[in-house]
C-alpha positions as CSV (number, residue, x, y, z in Angstrom):
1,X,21.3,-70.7,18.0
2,X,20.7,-68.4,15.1
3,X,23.0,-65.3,13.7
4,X,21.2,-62.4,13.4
5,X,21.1,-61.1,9.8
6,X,22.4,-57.4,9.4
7,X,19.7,-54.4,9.0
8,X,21.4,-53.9,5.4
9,X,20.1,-57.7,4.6
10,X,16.6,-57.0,6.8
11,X,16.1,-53.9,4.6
12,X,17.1,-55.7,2.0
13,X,14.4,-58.6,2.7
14,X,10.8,-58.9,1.6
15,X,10.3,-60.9,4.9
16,X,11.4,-60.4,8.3
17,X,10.5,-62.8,11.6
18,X,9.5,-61.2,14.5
19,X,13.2,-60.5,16.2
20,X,13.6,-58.5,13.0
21,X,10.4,-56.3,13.6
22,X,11.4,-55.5,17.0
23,X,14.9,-54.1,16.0
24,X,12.9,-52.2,13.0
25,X,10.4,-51.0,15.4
26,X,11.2,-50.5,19.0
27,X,8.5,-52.4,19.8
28,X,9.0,-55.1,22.4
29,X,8.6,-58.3,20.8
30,X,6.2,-59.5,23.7
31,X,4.2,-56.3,22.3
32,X,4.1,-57.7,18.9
33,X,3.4,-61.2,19.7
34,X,0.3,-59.9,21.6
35,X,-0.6,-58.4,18.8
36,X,0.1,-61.4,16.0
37,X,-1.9,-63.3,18.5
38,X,-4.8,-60.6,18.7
39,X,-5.1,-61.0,14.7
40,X,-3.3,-57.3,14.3
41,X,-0.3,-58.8,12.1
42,X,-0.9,-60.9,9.6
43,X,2.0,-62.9,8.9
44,X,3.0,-66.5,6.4
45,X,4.1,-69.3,8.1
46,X,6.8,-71.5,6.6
47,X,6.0,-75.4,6.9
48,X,9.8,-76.4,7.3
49,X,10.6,-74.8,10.2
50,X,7.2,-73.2,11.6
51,X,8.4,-69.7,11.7
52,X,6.4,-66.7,11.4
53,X,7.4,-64.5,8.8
54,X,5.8,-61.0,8.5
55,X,5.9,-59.0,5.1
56,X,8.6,-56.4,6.3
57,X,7.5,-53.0,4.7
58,X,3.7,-53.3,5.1
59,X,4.3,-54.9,8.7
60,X,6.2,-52.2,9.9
61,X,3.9,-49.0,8.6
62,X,1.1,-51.1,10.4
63,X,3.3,-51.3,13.8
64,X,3.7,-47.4,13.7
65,X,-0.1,-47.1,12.9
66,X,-0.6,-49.1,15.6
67,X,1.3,-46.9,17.7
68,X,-0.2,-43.9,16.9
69,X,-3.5,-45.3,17.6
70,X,-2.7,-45.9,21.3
71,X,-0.7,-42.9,21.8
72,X,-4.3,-41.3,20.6
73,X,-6.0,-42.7,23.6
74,X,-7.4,-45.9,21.8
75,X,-8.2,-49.4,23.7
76,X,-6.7,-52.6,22.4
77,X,-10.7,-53.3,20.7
78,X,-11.1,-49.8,19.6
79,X,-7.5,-50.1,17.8
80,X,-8.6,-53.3,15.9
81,X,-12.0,-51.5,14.7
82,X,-10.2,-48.8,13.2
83,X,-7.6,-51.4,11.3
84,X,-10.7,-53.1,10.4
85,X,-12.3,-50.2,9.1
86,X,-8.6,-48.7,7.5
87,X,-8.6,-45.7,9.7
């Protein structure tokens, strides 16, 4: 089992893994594994070990994006036509 890192070193990080997003986010991390696995968050995977790693500051402005989208009303589909499209 793994220590969690300290916000100041997430902040401090140019990646993050998943955990780390939730705790930057609120989001629920089965939220944001649905989403890695609907193609919504890109993310770099790391041969050694396998794990995802998600580039923390673009990662997290497209989590709230994607959070305002929803909270607009917008379908799961609809939400990944306007990413798509930049909206």
């Amino acid at each position: 089992m793994s220590r969690q890192r300290s916000m100041e070193a997430i902040l401090a990080s140019e990646y993050v893994s998943i955990g780390e997003l939730t705790r930057l986010t609120g989001a629920r991390y089965s939220t944001l594994k649905f989403y890695t696995e609907e193609g919504m968050l890109p993310f770099e995977q790391a041969e050694e070990n396998l794990t995802r790693r998600y580039l923390r500051e673009a990662t997290v402005e497209l989590i709230f994006r994607i959070k305002q989208l929803k909270a607009d009303g917008l379908s799961i589909p609809q939400i990944k036509e306007a990413l798509k499209e930049g909206r």
